[in-house]
C-alpha positions in Angstrom: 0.0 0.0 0.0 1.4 3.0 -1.0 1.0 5.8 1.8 0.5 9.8 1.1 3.2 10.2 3.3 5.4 8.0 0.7 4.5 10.4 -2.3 5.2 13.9 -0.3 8.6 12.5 0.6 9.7 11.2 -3.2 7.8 14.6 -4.2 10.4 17.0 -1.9 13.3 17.9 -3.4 17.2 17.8 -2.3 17.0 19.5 0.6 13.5 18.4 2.1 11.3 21.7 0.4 8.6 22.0 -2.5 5.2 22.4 -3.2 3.0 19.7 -2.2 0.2 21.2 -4.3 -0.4 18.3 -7.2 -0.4 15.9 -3.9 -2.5 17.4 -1.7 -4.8 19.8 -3.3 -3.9 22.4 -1.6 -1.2 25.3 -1.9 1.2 24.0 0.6 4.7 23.2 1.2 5.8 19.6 1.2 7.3 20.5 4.8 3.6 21.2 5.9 1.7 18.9 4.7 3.8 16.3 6.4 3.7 18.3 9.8 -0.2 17.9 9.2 0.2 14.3 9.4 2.2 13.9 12.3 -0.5 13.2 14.6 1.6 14.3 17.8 1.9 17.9 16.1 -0.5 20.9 16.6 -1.1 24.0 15.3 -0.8 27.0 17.7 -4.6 27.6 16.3 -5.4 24.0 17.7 -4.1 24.7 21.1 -5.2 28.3 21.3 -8.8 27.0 20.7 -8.2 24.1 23.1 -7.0 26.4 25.7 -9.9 28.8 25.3 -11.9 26.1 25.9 -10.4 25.4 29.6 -11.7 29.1 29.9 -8.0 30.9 29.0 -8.3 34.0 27.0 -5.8 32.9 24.6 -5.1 33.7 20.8 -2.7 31.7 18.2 -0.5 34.9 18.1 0.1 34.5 21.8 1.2 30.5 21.3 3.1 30.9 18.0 5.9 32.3 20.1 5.9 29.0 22.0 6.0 26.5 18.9 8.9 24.7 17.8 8.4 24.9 14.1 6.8 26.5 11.2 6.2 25.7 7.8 4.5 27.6 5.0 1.3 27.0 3.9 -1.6 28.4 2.0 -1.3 32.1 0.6 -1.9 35.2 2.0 -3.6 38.0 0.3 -1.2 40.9 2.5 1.9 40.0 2.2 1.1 38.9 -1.2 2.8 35.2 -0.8 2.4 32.8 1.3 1.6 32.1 4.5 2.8 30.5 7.6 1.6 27.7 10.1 3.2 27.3 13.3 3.5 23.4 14.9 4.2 22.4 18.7 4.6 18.8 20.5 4.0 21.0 23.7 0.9 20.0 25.6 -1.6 22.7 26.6 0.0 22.7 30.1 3.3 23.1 29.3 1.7 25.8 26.6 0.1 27.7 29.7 3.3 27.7 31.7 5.3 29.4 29.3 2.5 31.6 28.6 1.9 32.6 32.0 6.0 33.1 32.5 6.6 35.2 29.9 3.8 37.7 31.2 5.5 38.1 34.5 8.2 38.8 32.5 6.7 41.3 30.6 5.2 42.6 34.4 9.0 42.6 35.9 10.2 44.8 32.3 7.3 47.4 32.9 7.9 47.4 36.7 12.0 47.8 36.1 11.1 50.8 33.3 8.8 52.7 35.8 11.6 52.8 38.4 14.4 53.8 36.1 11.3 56.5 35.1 10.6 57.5 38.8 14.4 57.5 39.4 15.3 59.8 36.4 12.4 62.2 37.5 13.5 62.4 41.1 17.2 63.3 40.7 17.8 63.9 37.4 18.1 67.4 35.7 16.1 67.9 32.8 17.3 69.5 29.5 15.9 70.3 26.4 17.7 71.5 22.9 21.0 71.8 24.0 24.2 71.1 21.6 26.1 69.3 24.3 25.5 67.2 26.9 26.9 67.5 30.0 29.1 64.7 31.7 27.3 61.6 33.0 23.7 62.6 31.3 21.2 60.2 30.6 19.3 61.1 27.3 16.0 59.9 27.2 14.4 62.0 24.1 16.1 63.1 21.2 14.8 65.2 18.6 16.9 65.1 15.1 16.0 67.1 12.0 16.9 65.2 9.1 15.4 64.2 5.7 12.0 63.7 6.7 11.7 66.5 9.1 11.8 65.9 13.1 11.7 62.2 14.2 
C-alpha cells in the first residue's frame, strides 16, 4: 500500500522543500503537509482554541511564540505570498506555563522601566535643545532634524 506520506517524501526535493500542491490539493509546502500528518503535532490555532476552551483567554498569536516549528502554507492576500503555520509537541500545560511566564516577564520589564522613570524624574536634571551634553547625562528623548523632518 502506497502511503500519502510515501508520495510527499519522493515529491520533496534535495533538501527536504517543495510544493506539495499536485499531492494534496492544496497550496502548501511539502514540509507542511507532512507536519499535518504527524499526529503528535498541533497548530498554535489548535491549542489556542483548546486552551480557550479550559476558559483561558488565549489567541494563536500569543502560542506561535511558544511552537517549535513552522512551515508555509496556504497564501496570504497581505503579504502577497504565502503564509505561515506554526507546529508544537508541547501539551496545553506546558503551553500555559510558558504563557503565563513570559507575562510576569513582561510585568518585571514594565515594573524595572517605571523605576528607572521614577528614578530619572526624582534626581535627574532635565534639558531640552541643548548642543552638548553635559558629563554623566542620561538622554531619554532626542529630537533630530533630518530628511523627513523631526523624528
Amino acid at each position: 500500500m502506497y502511503l500519502l506520506e510515501d508520495t510527499i517524501r519522493e515529491n520533496q526535493n534535495f533538501n527536504g522543500g517543495g510544493l506539495a500542491t499536485e499531492i494534496t490539493g492544496k497550496f502548501e509546502s511539502n514540509r507542511n503537509a507532512l507536519a499535518k500528518l504527524d499526529e503528535n503535532k498541533r497548530t498554535a490555532g489548535q491549542v489556542a482554541a483548546s486552551l480557550r476552551r479550559q476558559g483561558h483567554k488565549v489567541y494563536a498569536k500569543d502560542v506561535k511564540v511558544f511552537c517549535e516549528e513552522w512551515h508555509h502554507a496556504g497564501y496570504n492576500p497581505n503579504t502577497k505570498s504565502m503564509g505561515i503555520v506554526y507546529y508544537t509537541l508541547k501539551s496545553d500545560e506546558e503551553i500555559l506555563s510558558d504563557l503565563i511566564e513570559a507575562k510576569e516577564e513582561e510585568i518585571k520589564k514594565e515594573e524595572l522601566k517605571k523605576k528607572k522613570e521614577a528614578f530619572i524624574n526624582k534626581w535627574c536634571e532635565k534639558f531640552e535643545r541643548v548642543e552638548e551634553y553635559p558629563d554623566h547625562a542620561v538622554v531619554t528623548q532626542r529630537e533630530m532634524k533630518g530628511k523627513y523632518g523631526l523624528i
